[in-house]
C-alpha positions in Angstrom: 0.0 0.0 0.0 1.0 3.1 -0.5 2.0 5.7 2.0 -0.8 8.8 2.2 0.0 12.0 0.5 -1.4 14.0 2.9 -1.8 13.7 6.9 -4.2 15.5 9.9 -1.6 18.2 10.4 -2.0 19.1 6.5 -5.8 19.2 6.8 -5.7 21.3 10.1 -3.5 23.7 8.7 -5.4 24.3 6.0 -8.8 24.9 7.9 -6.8 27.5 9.6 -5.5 29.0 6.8 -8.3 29.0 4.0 -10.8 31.9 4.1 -14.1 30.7 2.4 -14.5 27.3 1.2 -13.5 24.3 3.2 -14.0 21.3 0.5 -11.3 18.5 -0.1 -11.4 20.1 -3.3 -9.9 23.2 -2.1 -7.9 21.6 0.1 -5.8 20.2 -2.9 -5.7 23.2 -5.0 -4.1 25.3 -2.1 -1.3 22.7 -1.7 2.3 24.1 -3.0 3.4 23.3 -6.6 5.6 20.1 -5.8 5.9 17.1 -7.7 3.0 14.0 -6.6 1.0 16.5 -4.7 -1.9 15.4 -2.6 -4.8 15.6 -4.7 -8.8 15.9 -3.6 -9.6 12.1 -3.5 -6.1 12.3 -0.9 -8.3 14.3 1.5 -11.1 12.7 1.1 -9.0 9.2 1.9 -8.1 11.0 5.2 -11.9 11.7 6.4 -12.6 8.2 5.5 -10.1 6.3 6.8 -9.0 8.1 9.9 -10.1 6.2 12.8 -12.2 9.7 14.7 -10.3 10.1 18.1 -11.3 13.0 20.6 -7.9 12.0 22.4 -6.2 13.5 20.1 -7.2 16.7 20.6 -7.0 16.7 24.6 -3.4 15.7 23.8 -2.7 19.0 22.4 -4.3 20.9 24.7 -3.5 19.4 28.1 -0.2 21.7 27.6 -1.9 25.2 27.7 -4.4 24.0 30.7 -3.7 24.6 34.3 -6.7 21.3 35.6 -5.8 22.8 39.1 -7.9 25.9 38.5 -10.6 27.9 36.5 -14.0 26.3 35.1 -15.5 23.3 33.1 -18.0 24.1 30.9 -20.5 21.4 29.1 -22.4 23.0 26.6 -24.1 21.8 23.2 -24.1 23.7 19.9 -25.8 22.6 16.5 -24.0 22.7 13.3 -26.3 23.7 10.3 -26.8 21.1 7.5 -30.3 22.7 6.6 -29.6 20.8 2.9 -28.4 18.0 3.6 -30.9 15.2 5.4 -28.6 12.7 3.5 -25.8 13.1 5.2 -25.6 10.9 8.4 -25.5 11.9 11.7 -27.6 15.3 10.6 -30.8 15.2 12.4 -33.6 17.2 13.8 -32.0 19.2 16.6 -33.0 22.6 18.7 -31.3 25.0 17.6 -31.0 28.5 19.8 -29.0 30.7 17.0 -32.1 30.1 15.2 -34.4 29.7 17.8 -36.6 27.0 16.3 -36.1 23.4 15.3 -33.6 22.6 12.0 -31.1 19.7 10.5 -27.7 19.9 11.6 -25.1 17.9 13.6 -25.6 18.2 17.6 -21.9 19.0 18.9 -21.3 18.8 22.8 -18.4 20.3 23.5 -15.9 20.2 27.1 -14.1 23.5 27.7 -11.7 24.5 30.3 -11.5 28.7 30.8 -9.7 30.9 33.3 -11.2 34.0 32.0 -9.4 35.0 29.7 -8.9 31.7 27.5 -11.3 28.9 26.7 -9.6 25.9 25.2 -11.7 22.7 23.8 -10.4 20.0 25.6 -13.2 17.1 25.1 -16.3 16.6 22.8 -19.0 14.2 21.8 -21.5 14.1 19.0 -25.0 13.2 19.8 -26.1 10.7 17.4 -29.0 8.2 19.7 -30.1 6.3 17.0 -26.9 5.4 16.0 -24.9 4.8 19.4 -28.0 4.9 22.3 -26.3 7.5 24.5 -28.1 11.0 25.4 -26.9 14.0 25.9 -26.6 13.7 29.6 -24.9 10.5 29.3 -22.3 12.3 27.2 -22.1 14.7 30.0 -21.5 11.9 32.4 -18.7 10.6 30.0 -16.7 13.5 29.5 -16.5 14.9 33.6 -15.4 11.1 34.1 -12.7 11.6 32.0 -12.1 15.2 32.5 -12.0 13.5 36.5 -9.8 10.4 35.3 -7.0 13.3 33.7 -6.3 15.0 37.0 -8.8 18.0 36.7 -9.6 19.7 39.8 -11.7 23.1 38.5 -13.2 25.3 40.5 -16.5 25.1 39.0 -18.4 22.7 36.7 -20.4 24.9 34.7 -23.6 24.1 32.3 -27.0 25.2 31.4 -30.4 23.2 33.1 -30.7 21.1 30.0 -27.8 18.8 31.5 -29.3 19.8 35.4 -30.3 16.0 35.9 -29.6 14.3 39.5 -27.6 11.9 38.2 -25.2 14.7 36.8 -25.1 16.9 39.7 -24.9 13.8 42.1 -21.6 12.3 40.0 -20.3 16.1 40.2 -20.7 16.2 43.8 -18.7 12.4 44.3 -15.9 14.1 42.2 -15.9 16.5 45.3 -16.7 19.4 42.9 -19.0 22.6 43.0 -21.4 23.8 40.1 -23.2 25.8 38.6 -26.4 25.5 36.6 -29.6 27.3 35.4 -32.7 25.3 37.1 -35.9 25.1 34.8 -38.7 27.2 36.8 -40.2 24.1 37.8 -38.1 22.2 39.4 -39.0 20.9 43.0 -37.0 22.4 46.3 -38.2 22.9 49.6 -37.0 26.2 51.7 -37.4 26.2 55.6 -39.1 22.6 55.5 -42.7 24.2 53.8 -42.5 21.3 51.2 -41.8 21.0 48.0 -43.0 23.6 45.4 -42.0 24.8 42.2 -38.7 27.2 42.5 -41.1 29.7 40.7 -43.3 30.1 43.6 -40.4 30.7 46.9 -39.5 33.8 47.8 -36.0 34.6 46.7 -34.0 37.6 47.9 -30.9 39.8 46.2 -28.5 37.1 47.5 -30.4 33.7 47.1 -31.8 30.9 49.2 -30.5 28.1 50.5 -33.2 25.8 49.6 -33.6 21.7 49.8 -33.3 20.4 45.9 -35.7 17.4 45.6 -33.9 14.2 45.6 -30.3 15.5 45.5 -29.7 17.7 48.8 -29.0 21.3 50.0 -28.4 24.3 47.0 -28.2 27.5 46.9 -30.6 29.2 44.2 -30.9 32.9 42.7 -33.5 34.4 40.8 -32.5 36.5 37.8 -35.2 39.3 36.7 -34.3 40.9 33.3 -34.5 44.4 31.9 -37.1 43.1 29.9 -39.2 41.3 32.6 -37.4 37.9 32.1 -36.7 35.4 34.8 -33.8 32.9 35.2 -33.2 30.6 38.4 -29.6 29.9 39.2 -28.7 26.9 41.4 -25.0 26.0 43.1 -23.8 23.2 45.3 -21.6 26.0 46.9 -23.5 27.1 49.8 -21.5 30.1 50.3 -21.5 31.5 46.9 -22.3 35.6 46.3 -24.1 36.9 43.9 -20.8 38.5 42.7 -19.4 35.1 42.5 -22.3 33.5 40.9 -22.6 36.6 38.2 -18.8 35.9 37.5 -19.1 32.4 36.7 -22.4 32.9 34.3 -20.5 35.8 32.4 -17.1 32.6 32.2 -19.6 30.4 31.0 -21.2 32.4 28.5 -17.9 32.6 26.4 -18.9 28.8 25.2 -21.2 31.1 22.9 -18.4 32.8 21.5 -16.3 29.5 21.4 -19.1 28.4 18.8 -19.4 31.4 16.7 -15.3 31.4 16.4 -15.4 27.6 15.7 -18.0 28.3 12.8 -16.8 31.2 11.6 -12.8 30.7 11.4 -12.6 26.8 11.1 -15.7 25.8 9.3 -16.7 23.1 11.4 -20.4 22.7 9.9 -18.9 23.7 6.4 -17.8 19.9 5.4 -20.5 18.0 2.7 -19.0 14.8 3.3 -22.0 11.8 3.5 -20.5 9.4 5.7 -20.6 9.9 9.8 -17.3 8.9 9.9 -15.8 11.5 7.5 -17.9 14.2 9.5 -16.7 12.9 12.8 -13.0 14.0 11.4 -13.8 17.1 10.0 -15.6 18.4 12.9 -12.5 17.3 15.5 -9.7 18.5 13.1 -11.9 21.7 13.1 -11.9 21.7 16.9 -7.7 21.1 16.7 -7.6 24.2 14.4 -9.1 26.6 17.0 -7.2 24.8 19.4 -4.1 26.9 17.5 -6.2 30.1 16.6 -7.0 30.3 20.4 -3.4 29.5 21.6 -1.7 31.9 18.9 -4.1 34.6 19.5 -3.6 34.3 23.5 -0.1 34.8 23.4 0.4 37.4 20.5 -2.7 39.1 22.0 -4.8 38.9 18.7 -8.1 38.4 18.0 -9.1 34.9 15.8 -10.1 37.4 13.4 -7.0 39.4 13.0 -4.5 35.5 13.2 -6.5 34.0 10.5 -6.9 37.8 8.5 -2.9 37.9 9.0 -2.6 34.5 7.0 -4.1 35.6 3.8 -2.2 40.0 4.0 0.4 39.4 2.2 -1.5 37.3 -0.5 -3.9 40.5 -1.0 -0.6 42.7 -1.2 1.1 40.5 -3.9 -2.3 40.8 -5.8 -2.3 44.3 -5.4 1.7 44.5 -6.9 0.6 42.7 -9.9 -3.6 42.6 -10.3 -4.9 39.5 -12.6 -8.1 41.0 -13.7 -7.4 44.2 -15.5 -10.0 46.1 -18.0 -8.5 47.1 -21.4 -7.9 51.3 -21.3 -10.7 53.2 -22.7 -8.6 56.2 -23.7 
């Protein structure tokens, strides 16, 4: 057999680089003029064949992640295929950019953050009727490894879709703290009154430690919006401020940026590959190409937009030395 003309590092480097369009096509035209060149059906053999490994990127970003510190935060994001219902693993999946129900790919992603970086460092695809586990079991999988690599964070954040008992009850035997959204209905009981919906307890400015139904003591907040909207916050830390709680949220809330860098820079939902496990590559090659966008930009103190912008300058100023498309004088 021969050896392949074209390797993970190759296709990573070029989702970094590329501007636009993210095919296997482009892929080969980009290469350098050398002789035996990879060509498209090179890149397309490296989807295929690759054996998808979310180990791989962990192993390139255990360097930049201090696991004694900062937060974990879970939180699912769903990459657009509204075209495509042949391609598998694209199915019917909420979708809060959008706000309604559409195709795409469900991506659950692990990230560690200390503020002021937030570096992928696990994910799973959700894809039940192919491999039977949920979303929260996904959850369960990747804080059990996250535990199994040595992380200690000071918070496990993540929004009250993944607020289950069995979640918060495995955080807890990791000896962790977290921090959640609770749906308005979920069932605590404050002073021993019974339980009631966590809509209908009186809350002050700096919570209530309240009994969570089934689980144990918590601490909840109630969050009333400009615009009249209400969110309930709930921690295993006892002590927790409303400073401290407001701090975490805003942490956690740079997930949301996380996903629009990942779509916008590395064109994770960009790939029109048919098979799962072709997809499976793209999408954590994708995730390994932030990975460098995020650790480049951190320590040149760069936005993703100006490292990947920076790529493509001089390419614009060469054009601009000698334009190709020219229009005949008219004088």
């Amino acid at each position: 057999m021969n050896a392949p003309k074209c390797d993970e590092f190759d296709y990573i480097n070029f989702l970094v680089a590329t501007p636009r369009v993210y095919s296997c096509t482009e892929a080969a035209r980009v290469q350098p003029d050398q002789q035996d060149s990879p060509a498209h059906d090179a890149f397309n053999r490296l989807l295929l064949r690759r054996d998808p490994d979310p180990q791989a990127l962990w192993q390139e970003a255990q360097h930049e992640v201090d696991r004694s510190r900062g937060l974990l935060v879970v939180d699912d994001s769903t990459l657009d295929k509204f075209y495509a219902k042949k391609i598998e693993l694209v199915h019917r999946h909420w979708s809060g950019k959008h706000r309604r129900v559409v195709w795409g790919i469900n991506l659950i992603t692990l990230f560690w953050t200390d503020g002021d970086r937030f570096l992928p460092c696990d994910y799973r695809l959700f894809d039940k009727p192919t491999d039977g586990f949920t979303k929260n079991e996904h959850f369960r999988q990747m804080l059990q490894t996250a535990k199994e690599r040595g992380f200690a964070p000071r918070l496990v954040v993540f929004d009250s879709w993944y607020g289950a008992l069995d979640n918060l009850k495995l955080i807890r035997g990791f000896e962790w703290e977290w921090l959640t959204q609770l749906k308005e209905n979920r069932l605590v009981n404050l002073d021993r009154q019974g339980n009631r919906e966590v809509r209908h307890i009186e809350i002050g400015a700096a919570g209530a430690v309240v009994h969570l139904r089934g689980y144990g003591m918590i601490r909840v907040f109630k969050i009333v919006s400009t615009d009249g909207d209400v969110e309930y916050w709930a921690t295993s830390k006892l002590g927790m401020s409303e400073l401290e709680r407001l701090a975490g949220a805003e942490q956690a809330c740079l997930i949301e940026t996380y996903h629009r860098g990942l779509k916008q820079y590395c064109g994770v939902e960009r790939c029109q590959a048919r098979r799962a496990r072709a997809q499976r590559n793209h999408i954590g090659l994708a995730l390994r190409a932030f990975l460098r966008l995020e650790v480049y930009g951190f320590h040149q103190g760069v936005s993703w937009f100006e490292a990947k912008t920076a790529i493509i300058r001089e390419a614009v100023r060469a054009y601009l030395v000698k334009p190709l498309y020219v229009l005949r004088p008219t004088a």
